[in-house]
C-alpha positions as CSV (number, residue, x, y, z in Angstrom):
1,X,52.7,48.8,118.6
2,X,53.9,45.7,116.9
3,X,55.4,42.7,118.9
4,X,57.8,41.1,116.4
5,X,59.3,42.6,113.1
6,X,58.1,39.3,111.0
7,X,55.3,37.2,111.8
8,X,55.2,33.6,109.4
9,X,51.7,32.4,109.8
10,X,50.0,28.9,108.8
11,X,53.1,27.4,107.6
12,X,54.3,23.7,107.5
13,X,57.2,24.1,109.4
14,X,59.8,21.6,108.7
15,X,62.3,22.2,111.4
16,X,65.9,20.5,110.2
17,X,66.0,18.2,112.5
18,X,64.9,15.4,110.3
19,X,61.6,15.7,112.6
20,X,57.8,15.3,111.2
21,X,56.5,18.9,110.2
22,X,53.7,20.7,112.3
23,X,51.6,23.4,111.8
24,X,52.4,26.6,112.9
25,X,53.8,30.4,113.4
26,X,57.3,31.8,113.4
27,X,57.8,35.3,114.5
28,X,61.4,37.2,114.4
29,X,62.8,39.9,116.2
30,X,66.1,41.5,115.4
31,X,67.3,39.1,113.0
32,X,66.2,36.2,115.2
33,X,63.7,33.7,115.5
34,X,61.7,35.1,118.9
35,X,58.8,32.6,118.8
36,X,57.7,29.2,117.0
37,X,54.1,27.4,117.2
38,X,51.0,29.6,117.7
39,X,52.4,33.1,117.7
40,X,49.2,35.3,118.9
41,X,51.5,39.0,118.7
42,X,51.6,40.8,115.9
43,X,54.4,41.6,113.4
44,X,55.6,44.9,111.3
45,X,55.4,42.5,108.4
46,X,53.1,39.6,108.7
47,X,53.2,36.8,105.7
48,X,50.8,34.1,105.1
49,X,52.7,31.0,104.7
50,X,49.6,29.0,104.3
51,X,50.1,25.9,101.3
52,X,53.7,26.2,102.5
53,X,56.9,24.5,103.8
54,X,58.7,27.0,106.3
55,X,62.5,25.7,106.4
56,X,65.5,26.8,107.9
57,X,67.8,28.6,104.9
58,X,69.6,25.8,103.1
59,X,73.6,25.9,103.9
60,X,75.7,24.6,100.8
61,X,78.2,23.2,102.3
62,X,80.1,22.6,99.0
63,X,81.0,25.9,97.1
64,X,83.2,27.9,95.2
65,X,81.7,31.4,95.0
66,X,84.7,32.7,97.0
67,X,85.7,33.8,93.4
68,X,81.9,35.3,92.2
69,X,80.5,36.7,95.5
70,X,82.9,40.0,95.7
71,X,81.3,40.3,91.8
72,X,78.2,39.1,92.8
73,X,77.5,40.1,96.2
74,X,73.4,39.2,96.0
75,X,74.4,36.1,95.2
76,X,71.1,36.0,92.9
77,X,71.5,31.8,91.9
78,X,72.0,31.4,95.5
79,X,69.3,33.1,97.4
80,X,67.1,32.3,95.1
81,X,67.4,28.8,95.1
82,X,66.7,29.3,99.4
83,X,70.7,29.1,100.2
84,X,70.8,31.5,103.0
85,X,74.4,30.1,103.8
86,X,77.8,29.3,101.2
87,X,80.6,27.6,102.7
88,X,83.5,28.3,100.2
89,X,87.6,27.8,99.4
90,X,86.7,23.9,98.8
91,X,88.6,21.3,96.3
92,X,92.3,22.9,97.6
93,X,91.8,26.5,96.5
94,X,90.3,29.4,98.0
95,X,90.5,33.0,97.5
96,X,92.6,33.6,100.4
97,X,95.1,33.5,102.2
98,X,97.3,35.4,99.1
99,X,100.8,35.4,100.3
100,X,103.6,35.1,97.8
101,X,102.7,33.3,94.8
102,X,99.9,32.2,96.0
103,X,98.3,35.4,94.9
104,X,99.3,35.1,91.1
105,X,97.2,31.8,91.4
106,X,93.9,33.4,93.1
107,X,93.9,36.2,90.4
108,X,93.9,33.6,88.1
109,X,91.0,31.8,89.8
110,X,89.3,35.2,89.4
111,X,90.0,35.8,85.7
112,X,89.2,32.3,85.0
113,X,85.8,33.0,86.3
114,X,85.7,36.1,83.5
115,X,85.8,38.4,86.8
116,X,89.3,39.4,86.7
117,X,89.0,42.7,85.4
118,X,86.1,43.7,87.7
119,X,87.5,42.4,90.6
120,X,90.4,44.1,92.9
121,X,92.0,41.3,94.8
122,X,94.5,44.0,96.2
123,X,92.0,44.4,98.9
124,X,92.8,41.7,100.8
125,X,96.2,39.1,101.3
126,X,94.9,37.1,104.8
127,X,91.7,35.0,105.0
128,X,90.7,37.8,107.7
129,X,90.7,40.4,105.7
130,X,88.9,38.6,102.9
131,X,85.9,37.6,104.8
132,X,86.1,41.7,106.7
133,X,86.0,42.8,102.8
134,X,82.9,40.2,102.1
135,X,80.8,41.3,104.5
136,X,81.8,45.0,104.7
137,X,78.7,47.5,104.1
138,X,80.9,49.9,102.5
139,X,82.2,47.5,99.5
140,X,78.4,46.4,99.3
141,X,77.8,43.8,101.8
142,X,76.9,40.0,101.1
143,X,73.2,38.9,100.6
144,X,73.7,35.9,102.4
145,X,75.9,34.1,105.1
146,X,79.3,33.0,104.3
147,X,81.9,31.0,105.6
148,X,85.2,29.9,103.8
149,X,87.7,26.8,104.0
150,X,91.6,27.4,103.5
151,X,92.8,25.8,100.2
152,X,95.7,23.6,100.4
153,X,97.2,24.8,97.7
154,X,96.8,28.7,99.2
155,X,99.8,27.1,102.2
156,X,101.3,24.9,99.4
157,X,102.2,27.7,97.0
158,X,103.9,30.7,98.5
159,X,106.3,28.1,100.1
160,X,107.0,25.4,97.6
161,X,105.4,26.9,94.2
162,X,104.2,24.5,91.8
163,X,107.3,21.8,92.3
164,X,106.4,18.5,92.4
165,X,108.2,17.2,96.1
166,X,107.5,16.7,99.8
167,X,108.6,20.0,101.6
168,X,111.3,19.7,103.9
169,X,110.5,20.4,107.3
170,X,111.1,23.8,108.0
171,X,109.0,24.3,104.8
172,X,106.4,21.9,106.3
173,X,106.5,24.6,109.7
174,X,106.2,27.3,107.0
175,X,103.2,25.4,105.5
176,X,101.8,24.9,108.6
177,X,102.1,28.5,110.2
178,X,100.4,29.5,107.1
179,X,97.5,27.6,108.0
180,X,97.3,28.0,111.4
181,X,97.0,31.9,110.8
182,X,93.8,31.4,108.4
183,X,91.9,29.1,111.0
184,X,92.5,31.8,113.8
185,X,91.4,34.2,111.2
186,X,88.0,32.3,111.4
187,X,87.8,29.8,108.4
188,X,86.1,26.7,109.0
189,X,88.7,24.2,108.0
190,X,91.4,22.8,105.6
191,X,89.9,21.7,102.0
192,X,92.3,19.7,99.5
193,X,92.1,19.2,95.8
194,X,93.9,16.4,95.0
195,X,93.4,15.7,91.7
196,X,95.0,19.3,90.6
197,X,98.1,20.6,90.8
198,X,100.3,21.2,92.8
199,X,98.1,19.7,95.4
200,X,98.2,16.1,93.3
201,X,101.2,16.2,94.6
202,X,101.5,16.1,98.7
203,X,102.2,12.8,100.0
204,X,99.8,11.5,102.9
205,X,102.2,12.3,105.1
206,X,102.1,16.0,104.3
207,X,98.3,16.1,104.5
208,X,98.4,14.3,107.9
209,X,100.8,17.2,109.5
210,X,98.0,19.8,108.5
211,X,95.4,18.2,108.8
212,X,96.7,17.8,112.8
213,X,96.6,21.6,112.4
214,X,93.3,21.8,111.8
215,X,92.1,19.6,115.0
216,X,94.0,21.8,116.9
217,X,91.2,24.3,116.0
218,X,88.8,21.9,116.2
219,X,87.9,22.4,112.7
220,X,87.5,20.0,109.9
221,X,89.2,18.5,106.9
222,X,87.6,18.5,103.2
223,X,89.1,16.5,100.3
224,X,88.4,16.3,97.2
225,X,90.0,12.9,97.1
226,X,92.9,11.6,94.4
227,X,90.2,10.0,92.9
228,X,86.6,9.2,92.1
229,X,87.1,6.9,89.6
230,X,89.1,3.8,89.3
231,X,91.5,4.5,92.0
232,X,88.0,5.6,94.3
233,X,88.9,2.9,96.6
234,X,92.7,3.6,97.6
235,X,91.7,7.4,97.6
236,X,88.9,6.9,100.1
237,X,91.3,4.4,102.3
238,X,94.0,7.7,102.6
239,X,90.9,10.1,103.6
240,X,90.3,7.5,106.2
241,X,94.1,7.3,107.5
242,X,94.0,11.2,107.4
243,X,91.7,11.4,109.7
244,X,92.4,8.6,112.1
245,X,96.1,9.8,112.6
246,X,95.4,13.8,112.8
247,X,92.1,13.0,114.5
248,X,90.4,15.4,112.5
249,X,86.5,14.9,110.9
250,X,86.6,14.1,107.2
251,X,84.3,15.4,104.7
252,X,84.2,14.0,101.2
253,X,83.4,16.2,98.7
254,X,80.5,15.7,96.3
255,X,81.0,12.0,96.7
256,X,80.3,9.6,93.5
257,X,81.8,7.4,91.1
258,X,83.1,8.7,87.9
259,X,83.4,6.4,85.0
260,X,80.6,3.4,83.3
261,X,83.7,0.7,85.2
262,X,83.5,2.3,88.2
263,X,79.0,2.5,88.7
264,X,78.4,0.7,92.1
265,X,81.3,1.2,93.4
266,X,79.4,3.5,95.9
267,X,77.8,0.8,98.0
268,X,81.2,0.0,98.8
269,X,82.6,3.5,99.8
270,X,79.5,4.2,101.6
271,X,79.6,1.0,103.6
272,X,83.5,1.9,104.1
273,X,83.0,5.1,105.3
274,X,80.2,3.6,108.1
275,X,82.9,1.0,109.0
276,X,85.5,3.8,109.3
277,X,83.1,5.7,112.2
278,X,82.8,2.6,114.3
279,X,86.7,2.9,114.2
280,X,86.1,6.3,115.4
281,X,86.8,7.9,112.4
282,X,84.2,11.1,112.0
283,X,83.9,10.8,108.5
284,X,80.8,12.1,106.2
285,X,80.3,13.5,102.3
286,X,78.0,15.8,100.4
287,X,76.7,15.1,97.0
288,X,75.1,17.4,94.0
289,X,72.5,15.6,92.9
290,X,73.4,15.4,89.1
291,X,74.8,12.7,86.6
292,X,77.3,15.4,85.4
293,X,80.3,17.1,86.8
294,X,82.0,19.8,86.1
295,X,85.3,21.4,86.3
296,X,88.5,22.7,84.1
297,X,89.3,21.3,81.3
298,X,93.0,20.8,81.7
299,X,92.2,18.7,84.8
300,X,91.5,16.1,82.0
301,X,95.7,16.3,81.5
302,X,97.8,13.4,83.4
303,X,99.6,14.8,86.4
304,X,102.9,15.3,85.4
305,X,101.4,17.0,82.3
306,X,100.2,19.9,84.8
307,X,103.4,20.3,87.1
308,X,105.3,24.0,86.9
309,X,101.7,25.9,86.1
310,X,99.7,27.5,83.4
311,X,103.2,28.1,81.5
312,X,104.3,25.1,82.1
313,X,101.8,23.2,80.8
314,X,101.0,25.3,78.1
315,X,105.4,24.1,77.2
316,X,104.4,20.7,77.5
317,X,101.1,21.1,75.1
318,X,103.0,22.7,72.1
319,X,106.3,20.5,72.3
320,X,105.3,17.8,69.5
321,X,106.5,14.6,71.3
322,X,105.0,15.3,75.0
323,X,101.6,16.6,72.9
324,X,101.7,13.2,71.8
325,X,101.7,11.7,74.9
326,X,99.3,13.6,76.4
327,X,96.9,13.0,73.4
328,X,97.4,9.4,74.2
329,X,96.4,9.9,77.9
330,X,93.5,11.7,77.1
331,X,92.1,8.9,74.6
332,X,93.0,6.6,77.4
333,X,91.1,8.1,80.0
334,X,87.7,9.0,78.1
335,X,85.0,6.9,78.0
336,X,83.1,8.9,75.5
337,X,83.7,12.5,74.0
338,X,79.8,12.7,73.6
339,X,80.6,13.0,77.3
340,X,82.9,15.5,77.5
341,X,80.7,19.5,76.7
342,X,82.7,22.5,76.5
343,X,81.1,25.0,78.9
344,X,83.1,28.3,79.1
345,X,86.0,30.0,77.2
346,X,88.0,33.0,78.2
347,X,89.1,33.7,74.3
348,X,85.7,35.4,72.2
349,X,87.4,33.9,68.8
350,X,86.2,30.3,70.8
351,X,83.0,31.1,72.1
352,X,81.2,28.9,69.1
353,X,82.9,25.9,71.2
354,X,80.7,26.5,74.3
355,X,78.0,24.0,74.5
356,X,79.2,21.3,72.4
357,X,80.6,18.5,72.7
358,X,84.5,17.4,71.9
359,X,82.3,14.7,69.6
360,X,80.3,17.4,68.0
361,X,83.0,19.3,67.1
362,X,84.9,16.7,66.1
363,X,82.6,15.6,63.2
364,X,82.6,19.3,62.5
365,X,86.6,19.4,62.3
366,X,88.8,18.4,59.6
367,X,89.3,14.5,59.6
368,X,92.9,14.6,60.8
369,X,91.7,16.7,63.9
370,X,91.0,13.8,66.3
371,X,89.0,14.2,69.5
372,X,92.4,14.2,71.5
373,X,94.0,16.8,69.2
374,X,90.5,19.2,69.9
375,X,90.6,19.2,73.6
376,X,95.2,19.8,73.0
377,X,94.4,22.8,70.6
378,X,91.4,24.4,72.7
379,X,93.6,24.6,75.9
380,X,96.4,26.0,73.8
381,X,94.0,28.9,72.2
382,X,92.5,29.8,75.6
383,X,95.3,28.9,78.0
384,X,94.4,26.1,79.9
385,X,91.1,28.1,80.6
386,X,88.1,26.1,79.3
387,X,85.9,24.7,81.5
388,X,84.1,21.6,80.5
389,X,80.8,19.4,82.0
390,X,81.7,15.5,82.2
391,X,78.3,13.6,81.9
392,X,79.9,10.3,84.0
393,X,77.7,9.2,86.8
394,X,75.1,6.7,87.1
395,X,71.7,7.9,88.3
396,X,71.2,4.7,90.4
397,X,74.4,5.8,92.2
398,X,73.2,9.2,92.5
399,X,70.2,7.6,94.4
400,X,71.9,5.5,96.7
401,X,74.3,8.1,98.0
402,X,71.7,10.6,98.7
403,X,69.7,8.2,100.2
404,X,73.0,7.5,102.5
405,X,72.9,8.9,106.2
406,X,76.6,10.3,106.0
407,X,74.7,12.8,103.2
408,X,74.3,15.8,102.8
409,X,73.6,18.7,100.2
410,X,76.1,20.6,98.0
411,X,76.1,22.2,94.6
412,X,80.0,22.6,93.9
413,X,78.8,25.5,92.3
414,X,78.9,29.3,92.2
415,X,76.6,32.3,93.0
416,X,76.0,33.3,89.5
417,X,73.5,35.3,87.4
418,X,72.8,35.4,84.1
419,X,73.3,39.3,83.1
420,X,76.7,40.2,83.2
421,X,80.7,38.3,82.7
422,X,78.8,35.9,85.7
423,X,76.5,35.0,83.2
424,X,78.9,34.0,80.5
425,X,79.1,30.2,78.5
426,X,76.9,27.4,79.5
427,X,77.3,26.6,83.3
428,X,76.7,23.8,84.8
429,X,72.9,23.6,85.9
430,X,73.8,23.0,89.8
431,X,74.2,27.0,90.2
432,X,71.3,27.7,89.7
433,X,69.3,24.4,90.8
434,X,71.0,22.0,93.1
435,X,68.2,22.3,96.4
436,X,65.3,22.7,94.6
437,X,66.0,19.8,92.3
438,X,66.3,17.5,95.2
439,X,62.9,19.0,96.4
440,X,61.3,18.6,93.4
441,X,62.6,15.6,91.4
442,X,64.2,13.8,94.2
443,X,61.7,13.9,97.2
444,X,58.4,14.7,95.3
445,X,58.9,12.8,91.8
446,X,61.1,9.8,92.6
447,X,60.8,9.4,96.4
448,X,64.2,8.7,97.1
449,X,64.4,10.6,100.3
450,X,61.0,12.2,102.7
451,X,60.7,16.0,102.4
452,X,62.5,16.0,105.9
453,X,65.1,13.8,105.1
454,X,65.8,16.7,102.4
455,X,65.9,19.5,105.0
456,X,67.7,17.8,107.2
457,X,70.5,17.3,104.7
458,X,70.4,20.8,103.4
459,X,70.0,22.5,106.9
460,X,70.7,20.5,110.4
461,X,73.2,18.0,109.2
462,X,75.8,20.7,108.0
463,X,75.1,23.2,110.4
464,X,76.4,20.4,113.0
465,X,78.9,19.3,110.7
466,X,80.0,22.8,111.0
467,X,80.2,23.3,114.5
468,X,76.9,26.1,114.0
469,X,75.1,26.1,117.2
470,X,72.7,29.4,116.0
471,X,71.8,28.1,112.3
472,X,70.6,25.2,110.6
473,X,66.8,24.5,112.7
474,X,63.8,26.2,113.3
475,X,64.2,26.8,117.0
476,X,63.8,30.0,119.7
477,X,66.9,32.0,119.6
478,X,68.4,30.9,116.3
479,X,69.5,33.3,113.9
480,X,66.2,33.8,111.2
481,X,67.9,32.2,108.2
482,X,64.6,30.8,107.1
483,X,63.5,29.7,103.2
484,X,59.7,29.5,102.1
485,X,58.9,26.6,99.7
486,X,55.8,25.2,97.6
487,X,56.4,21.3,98.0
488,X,54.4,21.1,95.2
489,X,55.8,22.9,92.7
490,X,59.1,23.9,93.9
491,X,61.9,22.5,90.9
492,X,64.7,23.4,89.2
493,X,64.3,26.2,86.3
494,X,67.4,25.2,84.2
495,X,68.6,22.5,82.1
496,X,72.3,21.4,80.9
497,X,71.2,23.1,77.5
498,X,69.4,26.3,79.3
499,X,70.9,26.4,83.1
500,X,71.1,29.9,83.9
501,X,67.2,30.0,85.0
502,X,65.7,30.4,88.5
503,X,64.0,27.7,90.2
504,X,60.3,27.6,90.6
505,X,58.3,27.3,93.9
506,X,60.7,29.6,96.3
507,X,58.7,32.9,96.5
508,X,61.1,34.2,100.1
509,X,63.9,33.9,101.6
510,X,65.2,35.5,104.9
511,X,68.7,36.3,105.9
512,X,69.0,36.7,109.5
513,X,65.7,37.7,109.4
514,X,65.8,40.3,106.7
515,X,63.9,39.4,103.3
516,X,66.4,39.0,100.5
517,X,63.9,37.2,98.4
518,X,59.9,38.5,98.5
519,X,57.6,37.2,96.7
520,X,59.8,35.6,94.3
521,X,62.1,38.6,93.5
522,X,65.5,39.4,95.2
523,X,65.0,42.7,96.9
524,X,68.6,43.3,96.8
525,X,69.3,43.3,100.9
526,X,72.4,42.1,102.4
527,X,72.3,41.2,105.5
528,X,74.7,38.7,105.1
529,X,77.7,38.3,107.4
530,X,80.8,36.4,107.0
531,X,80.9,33.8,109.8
532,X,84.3,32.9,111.4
């Protein structure tokens, strides 16, 4: 008779806690780690780890496969990059709460995505019954662990629809209700986009009076700030009032600097944000480590341009005098449009578009199509759809935020896979390669952070930043959410021109303590729960 139902032996064991590795054994026993060191039982299943870094499962802490996962419920770019945990419904949008007209705008979210049609949203309205419909074994259960933020704009919608104004303050009580019933469902927190629309357009002071909702819960507030480019520094100053006047940790989503006038500027923001916690302001950020981002094309658009909704804007982008304006705002705001690739369509007459660049297709075009007048007609043709990759960073900055304590690890991407409407257009490579490209390029090429440093900030750090007291360290008791690594050859598979390939060096993965990648293949288990 066997002692333990998994037996790790002869692994490095890198524990999350930023700690040097050791030597050692792990055994599991229902889904949890039962022993750690020199384990001398014996296991149902016993794998040699030897040549090997034994981890805890990375958490992305920075995700928005709340609109793939009920297509993609293995989660295959996920898993297999060693993410044993998603946290979702970032940037201001989630995939629930869908009350009022807020549910138009999450269908959308899915259809955008190409998973519209194979999707049925009608399966859930509260964030309760969303993550009960996740992690359900008769809809198919989840392969790994998932927990989800409330989107701003999911409280905004169904009370004051896409109008740019402050709510009054019963709508402020209706807002805030709204929210409060999604937190005592079990989401993690607030997140806001606030370079979209409509959530561009709360004032601070809105923000403030649900962001006080949120510390209520004890929870914690994510923004996608108003800007990371050359208004970076104001943005960063209202995160900071946010959360010294609702009392309420920050978390600043995949922090950088976007523009060639704004490089460095992170030196500042990072030393701001260390400033801000000896104020007593528990503020921190994630980063995907890439020089690109990536995003909806229409999010290129000045604000005003984007006010009233798809329709809306789609009014605004055919009328001949405000398309002229908005031409003019785009050439304004564009460094390069070498810069600016066209990832996915929605429309098959446009798929030659995807994975090119505006300036490609522009020496293609006809000479009085200007760059401007491209980007105009392609949101027209697919509907304010496309989504584009904005190659805007600098590396040096990339270095110098991941080498930041407040860091941590997040893709802001999706669980994908490349069969299938998931595996559609030219994503961006972070999907399918955000961990392992900090392993590999980041910790064993360039030496920018130690191998721990990079567990820690996959693993430990979020999993307190979350409030997770049974996930995030290799420790007695925990929850087996454990990923197995060759430091020496573990990289990302993809590229910006090929992205939809599997990393290399990852051969398992365990979600509470069940195998959902063996020996380099996803066995297709779901023992993933939705955490609340």
């Amino acid at each position: 008779m066997t002692d333990f139902d998994t037996v790790l032996r002869n692994g490095r064991l890198v524990d999350g806690t930023g700690s040097p590795w050791f030597d050692g054994d792990i055994a599991i026993r229902d889904g949890r780690i039962a022993a750690i060191g020199t384990v001398s039982g014996t296991g149902a299943t016993e794998l040699d780890a030897e040549g090997h870094v034994v981890a805890p499962g990375f958490i992305d802490i920075h995700t928005h496969s709340d609109y793939t996962l009920p297509a993609n419920r293995a989660a295959h770019s996920k898993v297999r990059q060693g993410v044993t945990l998603e946290i979702v419904g970032n940037c201001g949008t989630s995939a629930a709460p869908r009350h009022g007209l807020a549910a138009e705008d999450v269908d959308e979210g899915f259809a955008y995505r190409g998973v519209g049609d194979v999707v049925d949203t009608s399966q859930w309205e509260t964030m309760g019954e969303y993550l009960n419909h996740l992690d359900d074994p008769e809809a198919g259960g989840v392969s790994l662990n998932v927990g989800s933020l409330v989107g701003h704009e999911n409280v905004r919608i169904p009370v004051l629809g896409y109008e740019d104004r402050e709510p009054t303050a019963d709508e402020l009580e209706e807002m805030k209700a709204l929210l409060d019933e999604a937190l005592s469902d079990g989401a993690v927190g607030l997140s806001t986009g606030l370079i979209y629309t409509p959530g561009a357009f709360a004032e601070t002071e809105e923000l403030v009076e649900l962001a006080s909702v949120v510390a209520e819960h004890d929870k914690l507030y994510a923004t996608h700030m108003r800007s990371e480019g050359d208004d970076i520094f104001a943005a960063l100053e209202e995160a900071i009032e946010i959360g010294d006047r609702a009392g309420v940790p920050v978390q600043v989503s995949h922090h950088k600097a976007v523009g060639r006038d704004n490089w460095g500027k992170v030196r500042y923001t990072l030393r701001r944000m260390e400033r801000a916690r000896e104020d007593g302001v528990e503020i921190q950020c994630e980063q995907y480590p890439y020089t690109a981002s990536s995003t909806s094309l229409v999010a290129r658009l000045p604000t005003w341009a984007r006010e009233g909704g798809t329709e809306a804007t789609l009014e605004r982008l055919t009328d001949t005098e405000t398309q002229a304006e908005i031409r003019e705002a785009l050439e304004s705001n564009t460094d390069s449009w070498d810069d600016i690739l066209i990832t996915n369509v929605r429309t098959p007459e446009l798929e030659h578009v995807q994975g090119k660049t505006v300036g490609e297709l522009a020496e293609r075009a006809d000479e009085s199509r200007t760059p401007a007048q491209i980007v105009v007609d392609l949101l027209i043709e697919d509907r304010c759809r496309p989504r584009h990759i904005h190659f805007s960073m600098s590396e040096q900055d990339v270095e110098e935020v991941m080498a930041h304590d407040l860091t941590m690890i997040g893709s802001d991407g999706n669980s994908l896979r490349p069969a299938g409407p998931l595996g559609d257009g030219v994503p961006h490579p972070r999907s399918y390669g955000t961990f392992p490209r900090v392993l590999g390029h980041y910790v064993r090429e360039e030496s920018v952070i130690s191998l721990e440093t990079a567990v820690y900030k996959m693993t430990g750090q979020p999993a307190a930043r979350l409030g997770l007291e049974d996930r995030g360290v290799l420790k007695r008791g925990m929850w087996a959410d454990i990923t197995v690594f060759d430091p020496d050859t573990v990289s990302q598979g993809g590229s910006f021109v090929d992205p939809a390939v599997y990393p290399d060096g990852i051969p398992h993965v365990l979600v509470n303590g069940e195998f959902v990648v063996r020996d380099g293949e996803h066995t297709d288990a779901r023992p993933g729960v939705a955490l609340r």
